[in-house]
C-alpha positions in Angstrom: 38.5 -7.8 11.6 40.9 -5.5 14.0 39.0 -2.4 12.6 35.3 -3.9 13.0 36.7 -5.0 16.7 37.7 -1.1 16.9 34.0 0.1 15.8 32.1 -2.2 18.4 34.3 -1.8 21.3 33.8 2.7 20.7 30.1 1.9 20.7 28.5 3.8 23.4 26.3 0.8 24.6 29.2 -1.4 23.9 31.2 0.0 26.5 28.1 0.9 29.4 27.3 -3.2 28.7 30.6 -4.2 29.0 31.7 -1.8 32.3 28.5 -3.3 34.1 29.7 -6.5 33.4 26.8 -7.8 31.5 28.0 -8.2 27.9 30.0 -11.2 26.5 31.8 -11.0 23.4 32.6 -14.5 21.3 34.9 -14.4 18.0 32.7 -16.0 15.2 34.5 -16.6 11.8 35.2 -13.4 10.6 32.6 -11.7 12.9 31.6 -12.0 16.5 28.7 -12.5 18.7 27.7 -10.2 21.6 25.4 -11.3 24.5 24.0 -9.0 26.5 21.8 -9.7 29.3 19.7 -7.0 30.7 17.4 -5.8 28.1 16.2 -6.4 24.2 16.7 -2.9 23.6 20.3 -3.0 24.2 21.7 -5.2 21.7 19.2 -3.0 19.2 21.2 -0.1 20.3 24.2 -1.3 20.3 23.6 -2.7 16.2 21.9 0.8 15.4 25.8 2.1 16.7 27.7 0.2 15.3 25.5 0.8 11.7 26.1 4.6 12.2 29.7 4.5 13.0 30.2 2.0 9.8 29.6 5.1 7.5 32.7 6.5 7.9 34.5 2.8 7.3 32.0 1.9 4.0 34.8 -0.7 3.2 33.4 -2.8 6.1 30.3 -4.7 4.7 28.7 -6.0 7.8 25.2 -7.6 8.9 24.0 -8.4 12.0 20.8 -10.9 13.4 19.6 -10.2 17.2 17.4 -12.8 19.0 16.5 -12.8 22.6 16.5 -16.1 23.7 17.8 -19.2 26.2 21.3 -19.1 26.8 24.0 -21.7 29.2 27.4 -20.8 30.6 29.5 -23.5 30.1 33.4 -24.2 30.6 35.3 -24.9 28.4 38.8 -27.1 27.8 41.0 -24.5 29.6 38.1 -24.0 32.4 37.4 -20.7 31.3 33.5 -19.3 31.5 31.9 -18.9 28.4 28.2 -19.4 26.7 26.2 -21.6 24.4 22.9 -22.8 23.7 20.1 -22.2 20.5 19.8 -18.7 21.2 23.1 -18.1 19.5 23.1 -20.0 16.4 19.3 -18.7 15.7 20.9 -15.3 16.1 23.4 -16.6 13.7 20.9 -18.4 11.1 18.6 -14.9 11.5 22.3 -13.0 10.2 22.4 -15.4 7.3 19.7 -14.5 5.6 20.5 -10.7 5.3 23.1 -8.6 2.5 25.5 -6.2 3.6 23.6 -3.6 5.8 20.9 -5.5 7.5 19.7 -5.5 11.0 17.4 -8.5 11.0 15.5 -9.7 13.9 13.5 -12.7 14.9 9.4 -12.1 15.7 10.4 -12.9 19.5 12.7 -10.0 20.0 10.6 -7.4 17.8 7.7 -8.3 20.0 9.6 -7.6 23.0 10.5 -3.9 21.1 7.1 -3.4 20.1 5.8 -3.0 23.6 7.3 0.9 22.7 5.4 3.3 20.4 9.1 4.2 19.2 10.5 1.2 17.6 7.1 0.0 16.4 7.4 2.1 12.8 11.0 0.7 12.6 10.1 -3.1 12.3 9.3 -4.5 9.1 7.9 -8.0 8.9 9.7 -10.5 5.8 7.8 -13.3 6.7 8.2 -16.8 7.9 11.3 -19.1 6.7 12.5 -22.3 7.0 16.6 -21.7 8.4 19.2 -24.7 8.8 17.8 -27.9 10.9 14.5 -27.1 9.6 13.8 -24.1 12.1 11.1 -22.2 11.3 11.9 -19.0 12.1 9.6 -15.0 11.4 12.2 -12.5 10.3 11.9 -9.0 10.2 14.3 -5.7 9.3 14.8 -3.2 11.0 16.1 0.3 9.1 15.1 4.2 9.5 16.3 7.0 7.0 19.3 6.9 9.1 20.5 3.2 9.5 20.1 -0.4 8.3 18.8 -1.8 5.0 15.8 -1.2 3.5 16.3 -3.5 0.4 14.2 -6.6 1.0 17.5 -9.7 1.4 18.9 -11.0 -1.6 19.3 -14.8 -0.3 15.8 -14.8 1.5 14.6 -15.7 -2.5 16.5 -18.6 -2.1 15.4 -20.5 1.5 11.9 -21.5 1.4 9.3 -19.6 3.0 6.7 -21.6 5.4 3.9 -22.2 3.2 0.5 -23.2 4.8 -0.3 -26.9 3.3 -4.0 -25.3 2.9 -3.0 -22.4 0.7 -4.1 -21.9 -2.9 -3.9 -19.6 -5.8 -7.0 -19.8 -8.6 -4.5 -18.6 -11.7 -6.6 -17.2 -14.7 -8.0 -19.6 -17.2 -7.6 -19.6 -20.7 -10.4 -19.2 -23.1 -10.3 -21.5 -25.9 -13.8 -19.9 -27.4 -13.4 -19.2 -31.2 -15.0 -15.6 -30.1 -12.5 -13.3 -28.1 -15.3 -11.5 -26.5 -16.0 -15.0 -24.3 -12.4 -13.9 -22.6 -14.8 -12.8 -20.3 -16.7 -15.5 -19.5 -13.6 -17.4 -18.7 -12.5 -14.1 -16.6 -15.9 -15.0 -14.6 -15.2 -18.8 -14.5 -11.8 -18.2 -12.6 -13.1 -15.8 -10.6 -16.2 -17.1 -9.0 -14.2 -20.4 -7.9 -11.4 -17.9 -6.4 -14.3 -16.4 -4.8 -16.1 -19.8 -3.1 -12.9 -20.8 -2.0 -12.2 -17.5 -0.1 -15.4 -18.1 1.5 -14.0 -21.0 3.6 -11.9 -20.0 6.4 -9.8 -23.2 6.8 -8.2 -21.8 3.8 -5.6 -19.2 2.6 -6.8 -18.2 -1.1 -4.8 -15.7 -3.0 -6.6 -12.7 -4.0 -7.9 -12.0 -7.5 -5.6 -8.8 -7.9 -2.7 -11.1 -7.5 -3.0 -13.5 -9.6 -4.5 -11.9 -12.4 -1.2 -11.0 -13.5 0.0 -14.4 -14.7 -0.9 -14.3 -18.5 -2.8 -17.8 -20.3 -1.7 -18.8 -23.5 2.2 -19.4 -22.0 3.6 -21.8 -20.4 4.0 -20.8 -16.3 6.6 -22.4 -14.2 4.0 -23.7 -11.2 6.6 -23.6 -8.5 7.8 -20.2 -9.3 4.5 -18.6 -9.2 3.9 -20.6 -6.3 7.0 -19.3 -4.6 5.6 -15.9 -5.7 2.6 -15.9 -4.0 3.2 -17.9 -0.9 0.9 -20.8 -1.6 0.9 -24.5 -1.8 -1.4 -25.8 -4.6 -2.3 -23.8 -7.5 -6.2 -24.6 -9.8 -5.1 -24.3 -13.8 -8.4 -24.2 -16.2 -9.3 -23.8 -19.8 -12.7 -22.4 -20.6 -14.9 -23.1 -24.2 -18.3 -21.7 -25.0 -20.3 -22.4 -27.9 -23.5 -21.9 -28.5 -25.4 -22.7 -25.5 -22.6 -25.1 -24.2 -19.9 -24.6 -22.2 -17.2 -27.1 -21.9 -14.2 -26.4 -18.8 -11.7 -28.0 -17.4 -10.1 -27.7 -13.7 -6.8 -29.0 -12.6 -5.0 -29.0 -9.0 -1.5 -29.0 -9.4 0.9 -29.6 -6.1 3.4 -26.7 -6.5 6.4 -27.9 -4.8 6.2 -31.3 -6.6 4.4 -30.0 -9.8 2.6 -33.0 -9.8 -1.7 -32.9 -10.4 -3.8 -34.1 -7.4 -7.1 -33.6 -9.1 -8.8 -33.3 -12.5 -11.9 -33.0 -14.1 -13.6 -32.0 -17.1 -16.9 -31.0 -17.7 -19.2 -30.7 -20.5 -22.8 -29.5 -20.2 -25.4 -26.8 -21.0 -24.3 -23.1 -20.5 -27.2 -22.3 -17.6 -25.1 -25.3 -15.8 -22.0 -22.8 -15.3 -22.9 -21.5 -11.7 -23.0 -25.4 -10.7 -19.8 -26.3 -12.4 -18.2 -22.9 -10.1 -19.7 -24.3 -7.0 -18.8 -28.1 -7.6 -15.2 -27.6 -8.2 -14.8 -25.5 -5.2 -16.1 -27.9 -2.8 -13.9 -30.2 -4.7 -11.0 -28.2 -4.7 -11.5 -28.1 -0.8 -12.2 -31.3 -0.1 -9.0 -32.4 -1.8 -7.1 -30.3 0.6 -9.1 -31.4 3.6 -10.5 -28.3 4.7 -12.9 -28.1 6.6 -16.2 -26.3 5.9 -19.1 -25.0 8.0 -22.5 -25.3 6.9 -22.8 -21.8 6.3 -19.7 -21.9 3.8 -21.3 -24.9 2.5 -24.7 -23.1 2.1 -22.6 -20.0 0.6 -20.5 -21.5 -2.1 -23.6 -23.6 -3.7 -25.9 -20.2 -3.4 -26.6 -19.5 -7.3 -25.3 -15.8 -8.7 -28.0 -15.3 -11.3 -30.5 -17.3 -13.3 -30.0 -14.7 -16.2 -26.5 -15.3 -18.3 -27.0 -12.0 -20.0 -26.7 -10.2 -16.7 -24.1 -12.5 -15.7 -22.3 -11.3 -18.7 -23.0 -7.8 -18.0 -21.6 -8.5 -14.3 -18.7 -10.1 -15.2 -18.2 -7.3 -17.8 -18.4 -4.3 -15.0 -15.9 -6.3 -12.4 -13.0 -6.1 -14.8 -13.8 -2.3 -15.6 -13.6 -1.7 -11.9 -10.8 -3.4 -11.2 -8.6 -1.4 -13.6 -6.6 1.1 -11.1 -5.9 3.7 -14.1 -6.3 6.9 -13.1 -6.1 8.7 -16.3 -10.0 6.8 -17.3 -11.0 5.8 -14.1 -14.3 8.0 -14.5 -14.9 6.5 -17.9 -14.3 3.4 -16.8 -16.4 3.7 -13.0 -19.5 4.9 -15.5 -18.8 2.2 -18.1 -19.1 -0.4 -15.1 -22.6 1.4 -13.7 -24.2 1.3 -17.4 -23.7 -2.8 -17.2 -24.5 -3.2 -13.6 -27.8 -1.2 -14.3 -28.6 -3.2 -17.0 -27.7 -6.6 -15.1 -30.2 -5.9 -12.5 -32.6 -4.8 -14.8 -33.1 -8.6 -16.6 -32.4 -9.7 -12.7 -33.8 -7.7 -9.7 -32.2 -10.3 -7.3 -28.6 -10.0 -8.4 -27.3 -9.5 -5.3 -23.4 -9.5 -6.1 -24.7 -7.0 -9.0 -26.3 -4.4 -6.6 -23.3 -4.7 -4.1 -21.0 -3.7 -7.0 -23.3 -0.8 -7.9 -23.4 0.6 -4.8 -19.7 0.7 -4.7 -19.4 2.1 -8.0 -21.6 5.0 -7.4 -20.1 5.7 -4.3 -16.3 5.8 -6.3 -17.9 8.4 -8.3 -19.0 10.7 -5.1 -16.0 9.9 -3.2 -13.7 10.6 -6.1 -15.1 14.0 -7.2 -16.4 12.9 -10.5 -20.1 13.4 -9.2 -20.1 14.7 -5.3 -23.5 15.4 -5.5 -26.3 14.5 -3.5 -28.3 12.9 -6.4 -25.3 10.2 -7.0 -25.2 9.7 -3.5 -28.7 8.8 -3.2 -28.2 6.1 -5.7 -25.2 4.7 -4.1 -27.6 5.0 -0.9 -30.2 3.1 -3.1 -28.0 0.1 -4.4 -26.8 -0.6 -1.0 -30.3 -0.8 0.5 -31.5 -3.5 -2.4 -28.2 -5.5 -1.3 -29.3 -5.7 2.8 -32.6 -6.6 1.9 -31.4 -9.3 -0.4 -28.7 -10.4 1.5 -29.0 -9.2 5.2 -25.9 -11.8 6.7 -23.6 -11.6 3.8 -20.3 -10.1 4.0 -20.1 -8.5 0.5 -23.3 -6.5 1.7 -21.7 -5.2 4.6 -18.5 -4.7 2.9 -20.5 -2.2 0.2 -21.4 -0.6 3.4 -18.5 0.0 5.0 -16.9 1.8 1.8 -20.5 4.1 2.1 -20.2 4.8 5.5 -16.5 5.5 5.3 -16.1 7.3 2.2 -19.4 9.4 1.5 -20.3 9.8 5.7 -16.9 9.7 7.1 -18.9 7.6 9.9 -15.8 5.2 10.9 -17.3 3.7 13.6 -20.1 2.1 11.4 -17.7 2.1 9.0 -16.0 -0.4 10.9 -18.9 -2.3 12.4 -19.8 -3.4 9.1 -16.2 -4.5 8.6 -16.6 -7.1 11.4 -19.5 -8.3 10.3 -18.0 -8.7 6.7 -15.1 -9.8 8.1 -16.5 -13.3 9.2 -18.1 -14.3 6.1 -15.3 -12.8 4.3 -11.9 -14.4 6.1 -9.7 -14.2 2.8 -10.9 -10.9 1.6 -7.6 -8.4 1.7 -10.1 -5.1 0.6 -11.2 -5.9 4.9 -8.0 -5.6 6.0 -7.0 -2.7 3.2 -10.1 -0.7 4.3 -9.8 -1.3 7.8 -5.8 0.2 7.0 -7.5 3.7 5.5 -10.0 4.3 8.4 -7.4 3.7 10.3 -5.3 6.4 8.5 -8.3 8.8 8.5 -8.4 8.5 12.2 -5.1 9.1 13.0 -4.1 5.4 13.9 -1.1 5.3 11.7 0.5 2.1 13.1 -2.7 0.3 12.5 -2.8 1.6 9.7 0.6 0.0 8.0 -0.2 -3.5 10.0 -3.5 -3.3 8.4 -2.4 -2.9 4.9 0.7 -5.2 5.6 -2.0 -8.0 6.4 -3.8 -7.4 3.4 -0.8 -7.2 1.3 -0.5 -11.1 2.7 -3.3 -12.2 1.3 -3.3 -10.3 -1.8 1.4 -10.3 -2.1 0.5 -8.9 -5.8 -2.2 -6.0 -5.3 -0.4 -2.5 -6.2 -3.1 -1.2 -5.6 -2.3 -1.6 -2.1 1.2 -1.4 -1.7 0.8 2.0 -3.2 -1.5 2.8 -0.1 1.1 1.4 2.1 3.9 3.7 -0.1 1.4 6.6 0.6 1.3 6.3 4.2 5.0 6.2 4.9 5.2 9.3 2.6 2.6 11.0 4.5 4.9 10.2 7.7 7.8 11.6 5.9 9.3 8.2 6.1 11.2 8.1 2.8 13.4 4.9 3.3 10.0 3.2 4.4 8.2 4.5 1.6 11.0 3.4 -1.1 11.4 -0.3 -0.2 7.2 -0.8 -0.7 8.3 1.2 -4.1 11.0 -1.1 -4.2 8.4 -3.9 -3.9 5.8 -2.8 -6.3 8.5 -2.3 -9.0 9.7 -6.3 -8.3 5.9 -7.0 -9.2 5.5 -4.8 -11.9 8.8 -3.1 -12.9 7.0 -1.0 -16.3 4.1 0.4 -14.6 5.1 4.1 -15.3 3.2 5.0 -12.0 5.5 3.1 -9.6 8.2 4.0 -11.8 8.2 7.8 -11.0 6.7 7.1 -7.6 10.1 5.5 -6.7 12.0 8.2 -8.4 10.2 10.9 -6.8 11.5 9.8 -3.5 14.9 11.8 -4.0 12.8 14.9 -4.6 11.0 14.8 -1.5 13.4 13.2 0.7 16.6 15.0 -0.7 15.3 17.9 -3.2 17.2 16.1 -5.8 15.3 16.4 -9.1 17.5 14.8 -11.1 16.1 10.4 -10.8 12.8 11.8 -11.6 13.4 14.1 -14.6 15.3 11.0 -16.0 12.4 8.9 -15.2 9.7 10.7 -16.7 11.4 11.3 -19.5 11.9 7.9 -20.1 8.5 7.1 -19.0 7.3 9.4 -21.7 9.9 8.2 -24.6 8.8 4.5 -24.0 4.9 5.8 -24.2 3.6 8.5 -25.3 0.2 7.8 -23.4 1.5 7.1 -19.9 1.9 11.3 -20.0 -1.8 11.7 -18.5 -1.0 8.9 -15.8 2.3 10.9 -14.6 1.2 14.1 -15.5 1.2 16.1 -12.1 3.6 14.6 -11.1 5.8 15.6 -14.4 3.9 19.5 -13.7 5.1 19.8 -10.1 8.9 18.3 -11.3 9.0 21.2 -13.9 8.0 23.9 -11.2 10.6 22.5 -8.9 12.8 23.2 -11.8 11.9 26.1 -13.1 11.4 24.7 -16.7 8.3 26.5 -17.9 8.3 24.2 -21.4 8.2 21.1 -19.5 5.8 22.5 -17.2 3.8 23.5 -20.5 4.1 19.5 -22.0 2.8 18.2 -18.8 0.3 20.4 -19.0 -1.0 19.2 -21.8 -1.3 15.9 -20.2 -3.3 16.7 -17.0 -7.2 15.3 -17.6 -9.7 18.2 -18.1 -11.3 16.8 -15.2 -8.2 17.7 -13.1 -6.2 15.5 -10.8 -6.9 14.5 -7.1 -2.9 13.9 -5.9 -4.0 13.2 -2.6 -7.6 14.6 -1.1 -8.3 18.2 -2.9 -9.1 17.7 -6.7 -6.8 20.5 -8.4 -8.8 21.3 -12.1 -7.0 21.5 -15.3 -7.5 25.0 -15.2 -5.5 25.8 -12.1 -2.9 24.1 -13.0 -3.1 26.5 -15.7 -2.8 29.5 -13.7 -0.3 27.7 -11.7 2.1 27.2 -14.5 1.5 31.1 -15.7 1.7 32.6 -12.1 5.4 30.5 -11.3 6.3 32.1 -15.0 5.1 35.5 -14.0 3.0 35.8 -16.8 0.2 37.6 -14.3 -1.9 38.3 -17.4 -2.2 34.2 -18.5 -2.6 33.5 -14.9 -5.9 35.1 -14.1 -7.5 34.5 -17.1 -6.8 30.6 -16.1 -7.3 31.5 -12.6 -10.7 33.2 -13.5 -12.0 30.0 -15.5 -11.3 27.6 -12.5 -13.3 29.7 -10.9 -16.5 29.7 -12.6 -16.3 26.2 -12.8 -15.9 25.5 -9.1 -18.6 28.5 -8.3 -21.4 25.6 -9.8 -19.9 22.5 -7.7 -20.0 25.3 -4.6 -23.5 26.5 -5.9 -25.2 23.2 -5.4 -23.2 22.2 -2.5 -21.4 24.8 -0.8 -20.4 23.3 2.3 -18.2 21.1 0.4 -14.4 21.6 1.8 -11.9 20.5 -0.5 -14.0 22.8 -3.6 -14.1 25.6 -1.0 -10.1 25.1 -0.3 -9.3 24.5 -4.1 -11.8 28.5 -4.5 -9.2 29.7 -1.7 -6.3 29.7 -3.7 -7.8 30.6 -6.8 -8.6 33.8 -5.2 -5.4 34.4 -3.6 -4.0 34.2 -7.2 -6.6 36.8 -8.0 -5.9 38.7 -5.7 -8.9 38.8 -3.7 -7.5 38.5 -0.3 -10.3 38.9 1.9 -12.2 36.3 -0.1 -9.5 34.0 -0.4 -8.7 33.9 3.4 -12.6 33.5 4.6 -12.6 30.7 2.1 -9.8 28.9 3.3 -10.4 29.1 6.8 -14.2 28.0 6.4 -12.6 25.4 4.5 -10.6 23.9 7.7 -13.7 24.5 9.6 -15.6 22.6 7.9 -12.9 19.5 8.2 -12.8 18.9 12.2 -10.0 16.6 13.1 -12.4 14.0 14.6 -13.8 14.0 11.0 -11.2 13.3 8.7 -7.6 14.4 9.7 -6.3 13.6 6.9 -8.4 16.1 4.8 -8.1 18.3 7.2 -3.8 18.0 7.1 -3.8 19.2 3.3 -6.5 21.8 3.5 -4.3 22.9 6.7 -1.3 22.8 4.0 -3.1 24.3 1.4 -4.8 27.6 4.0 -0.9 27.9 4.4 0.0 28.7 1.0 -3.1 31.1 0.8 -1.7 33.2 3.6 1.8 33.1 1.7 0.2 34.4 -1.5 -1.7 36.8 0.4 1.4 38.4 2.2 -0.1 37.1 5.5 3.4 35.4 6.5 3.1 35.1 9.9 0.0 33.5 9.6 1.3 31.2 6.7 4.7 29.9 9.0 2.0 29.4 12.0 -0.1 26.9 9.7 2.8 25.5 8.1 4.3 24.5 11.6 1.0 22.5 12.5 1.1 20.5 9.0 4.4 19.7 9.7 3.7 17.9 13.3 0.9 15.9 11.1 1.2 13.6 8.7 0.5 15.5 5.3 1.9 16.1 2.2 4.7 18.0 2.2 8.1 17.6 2.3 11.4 19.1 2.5 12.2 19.1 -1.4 8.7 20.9 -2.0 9.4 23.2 0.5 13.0 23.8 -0.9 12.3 23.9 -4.5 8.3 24.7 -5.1 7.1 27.9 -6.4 3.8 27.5 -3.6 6.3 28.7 -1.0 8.7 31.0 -2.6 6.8 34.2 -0.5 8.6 32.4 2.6 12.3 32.1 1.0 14.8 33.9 2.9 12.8 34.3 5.8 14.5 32.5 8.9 12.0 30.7 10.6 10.7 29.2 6.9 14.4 28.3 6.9 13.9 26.2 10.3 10.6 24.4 9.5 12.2 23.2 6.1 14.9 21.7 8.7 12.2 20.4 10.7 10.8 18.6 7.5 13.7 16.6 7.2 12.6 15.0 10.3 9.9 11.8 10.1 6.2 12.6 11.7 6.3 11.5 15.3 9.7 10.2 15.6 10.2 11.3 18.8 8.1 9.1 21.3 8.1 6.5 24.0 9.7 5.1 26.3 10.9 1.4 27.2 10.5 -1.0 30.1 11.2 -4.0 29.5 13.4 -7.2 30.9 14.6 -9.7 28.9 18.1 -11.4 27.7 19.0 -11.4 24.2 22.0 -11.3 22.3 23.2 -10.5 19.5 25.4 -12.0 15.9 26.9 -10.1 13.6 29.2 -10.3 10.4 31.7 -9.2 8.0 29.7 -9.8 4.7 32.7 -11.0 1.7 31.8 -9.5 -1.6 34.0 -9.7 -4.6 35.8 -6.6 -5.8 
């Protein structure tokens, strides 16, 4: 205790509060509080001191809650001055629920901090908890790269989170059919009631992505999985079909008393299935007393299809698209457009059918598989047969907004038809996860993470976009950020191979340290052989960090022959090719790669040659031919073509990649000048690719390379804003006791 008392009291804000006379300092058990009174930023920088200053005295565990809140000075038995009131012990039950390290903070002080730019990419929400007395209290944690914890806390897994009573997860039913290929149909059952019940806004459904996860066939421990996602009720189900029959059965299980509220079974003809979906919705919600409008009424009893074979096909082509593979997400994307053709085919007013398939061809543009215009006018195509069949629904509007922001780049629509999905939608997390990427693309970056934070509510389970969320932070060059949503993601899925070596990477990037990820792939590998195309440029750019050309050759062998799109630029197969030859020095292998890459992108830029990612991908292949000229008009047109208004995103990594042309081209002047501007942008690069990459090895030993790979160390846009602000607030803090 005499050495923490040391630490505080040296603490530059300590000792400014305490000589103005507005700071109070209270002995608490084996820690103290501190009550400042001027403004919520100082007890912030007083915890972000004492954090710093507690790396040199690692044997002091400590963790502190701040609160800004209603305070009394009392007297006490010896008629000395002193303080009490609720503020203090909520600063004290806020401290309770971190581990060693934390800085947690309640939603009333963070709010007061968020009115500045600067602390807003600091402040990371944990959610709503019930604390001692029953206080319901919002937490949140606030770390950098440089101080606090980024670990979500330990004992927050054991205090009960605030759960609407309204809230409900649909968990996958289990198909009792004699025929495995009705696992489908009971795929469809589940889904179509998760989706009525979304429809209603008086309720908080879990997303399908979610709950997906939790297997049939074993017995689930309700409360758990209910802990898990954040809901209060959970729907169990078992599906039969036979013949033209279907027989189902729907339960509605109170999770924090595991006890049933409703059931039913149901046994009637197979064309009766849309009715059974609708019927134990509005059911399901009248148990839990929500209210519904008429249009959510109207909604939920709206039949999908009269035609079971398209259903089937439908049903069939939503589970293809929802695998997030990346090693067969073309096979799968053009899997899912074969069945959605056909479904419409038997039924030319599938609406939900035509939505889909106007969001699968769009994938296919967006992703490279098939950028041309011809795809695009049948993504175009399918989304004009969903407005005319469904002018006010939201999934028509959502299909739209994916169109306009992925194929036109046209946010502003983009985002128009957002809204108007938006309010037929309310449970939807792909709303608030698209809204999250245009926001991204436009430079919006804080919007962006509360965006994808708000989906990630809805939808606690999706990697899909926690990964997004990862991605960001990465692009900001916020590492500690980035590893606790890895963090997350590996809690909810602790094999996938691609979260796995996401998390490892982090050292490379952050630190240059190669040595997590080279353990992780490898183990990656060992465990499954076919999780190698998944990792694979990621394993290719570890072994050119290394220098190992045989592991470079192994992952090699693993990248798809369609190439791999790491962030915005598709690199082919055969550049990689050339890439692994040219950081060999085998000049001879490299432009014969070099020169196939290059016939192949020569027919994507011959039918569309105002395309900039090909033209930026052609750049580089022909500064590794050594046609400069060529190489450097390429690039540049490339970044021309990409205006910042557009998509700065893009534009960031074709700014990174015109960079490394002028580097190969011996244009260094030009290449440190280009490299500078990516590095006040988010982007992707780093200080460990800098360090350790063969793309930049022209630039070793020259002294200003040296000082932008400095400058990399530093997170995108850290230093902004200013604070004005008046407020009291104190603060609680304490030794942590951990056994040796």
């Amino acid at each position: 205790m005499h050495h923490l008392n040391q630490v505080v009291r040296q603490t530059p804000q300590f000792r400014k509060s305490e000589a103005g006379g507005k700071l109070i300092r209270i002995p608490v058990g084996d820690g103290m509080a501190l009550v400042f009174f001027e403004a919520p930023e100082e007890p912030v920088q007083c915890a972000i001191e004492i954090a710093q200053a507690l790396k040199s005295h690692p044997h002091i565990r400590l963790r502190m809650g701040i609160h800004s809140g209603r305070i009394d000075h009392v007297k006490d038995v010896n008629d000395r001055l002193n303080v009490a009131g609720a503020g203090i012990n909520l600063a004290k039950r806020i401290m309770d629920c971190g581990d060693a390290g934390h800085i947690l903070l309640s939603k009333r002080i963070a709010e007061d901090l968020a009115q500045d730019r600067y602390w807003r990419p600091h402040l990371h929400g944990l959610g709503e908890f019930e604390v001692k007395h029953g206080d319901s209290v919002a937490i949140l944690n606030l770390y950098t790269n440089e101080f606090g914890n980024p670990k979500r806390p330990i004992k927050l897994a054991t205090i009960s989170q605030n759960i609407p009573k309204k809230s409900i997860a649909v968990l996958p039913f289990d198909n009792l059919s004699t025929d495995p290929e009705n696992a489908f149909f009971a795929v469809g059952m589940q889904d179509e009631i998760l989706t009525n019940l979304a429809k209603i806004a008086d309720l908080k459904v879990t997303s399908r992505t979610s709950v997906r996860q939790y297997e049939t066939g074993v017995k689930r421990n309700i409360r758990e999985i209910a802990n898990a996602l954040g809901v209060a009720h959970v729907v169990e189900g078992s599906v039969q079909r036979f013949g033209n029959r279907i027989r189902f059965r729907a339960q509605l299980i109170d999770a924090k008393t595991d006890t049933h509220l409703w059931a039913e079974s149901y046994d009637r003809p197979l064309d009766d299935v849309f009715a059974i979906q609708s019927e134990v919705a509005k059911t399901v919600a009248d148990q839990l007393r929500a209210k519904l409008t008429p249009a959510e009424k109207a909604s939920i009893a709206q039949r999908l299809t009269n035609d079971l074979e398209a259903y089937d096909h439908y049903v069939r082509a939503k589970t293809l698209l929802a695998i997030g593979s990346r090693a067969h997400q073309e096979e799968n994307v053009l899997q899912a457009v074969q069945l959605l053709e056909k479904a419409v085919a038997r039924d030319k007013a599938f609406f939900l059918a035509y939505c889909k398939l106007a969001y699968a061809h769009q994938q296919l543009y967006y992703a490279g598989f098939d950028h041309t215009a011809s795809r695009l006018a049948l993504a175009n195509e399918a989304l004009k047969r969903t407005l005319e069949l469904g002018p006010n629904r939201g999934e028509a509007h959502l299909a739209a907004a994916w169109i306009y922001y992925q194929c036109y780049f046209d946010y502003d629509r983009a985002k128009s038809e957002l809204a108007l999905a938006r309010n037929a939608l309310p449970n939807e997390p792909e709303i608030f996860a698209l809204a999250g990427y245009i926001d991204r693309r436009q430079g919006r970056w804080e919007d962006h993470i509360r965006n994808l934070e708000r989906a990630a509510q809805i939808d606690p389970r999706n990697i899909e976009i926690l990964k997004n969320l990862a991605q960001g932070y990465e692009l900001l060059r916020r590492f500690s950020d980035m590893a606790a949503v890895l963090d997350r993601m590996l809690v909810i899925s602790p094999g996938d191979p691609l979260t796995r070596v996401a998390r490892a990477s982090v050292d490379l990037q952050w630190h240059g340290d190669t040595a997590p990820l080279h353990s992780t792939v490898r183990e990656v590998v060992a465990e499954d052989p076919s999780a190698a195309s998944v990792i694979a440029d990621q394993w290719f750019d570890l072994a050119l960090c290394k220098r190992d050309s045989v592991e470079a050759a192994r992952a090699l062998g693993s990248i798809p022959q369609n190439g791999v799109t790491p962030y915005c630029v598709r690199l082919s197969r055969p550049f990689y090719e050339g890439l692994a030859a040219r950081a060999n020095k085998d000049m001879q292998t490299a432009r014969v790669a070099f020169t196939i890459a290059r016939e192949e992108i020569d027919k994507i830029l011959l039918e569309q040659p105002d395309y900039p990612e090909a033209l930026c991908l052609l750049g580089m292949i022909d500064a590794g031919l050594g046609r400069k000229e060529d190489a450097l008009r390429e690039a540049r047109h490339a970044v021309e073509l990409q205006p910042v208004e557009r998509d700065p995103l893009t534009r960031a990594e074709l700014i990174k990649y015109l960079a490394i042309v002028y580097a190969w081209t011996g244009e260094t002047e030009l290449a440190l000048k280009q490299l500078k501007l990516a590095l006040q942008m988010p982007c992707p690069i780093s200080q460990g690719q800098l360090r350790l990459h063969p793309y930049w090895d022209f630039l070793r030993g020259n002294p200003s390379f040296d000082r932008l790979v400095a400058e990399s160390a530093i997170p995108v846009g850290s230093n902004h804003g200013d604070l004005v602000v008046d407020a009291p607030f104190l603060a609680d803090c304490a030794q942590e006791q951990f056994p040796n």
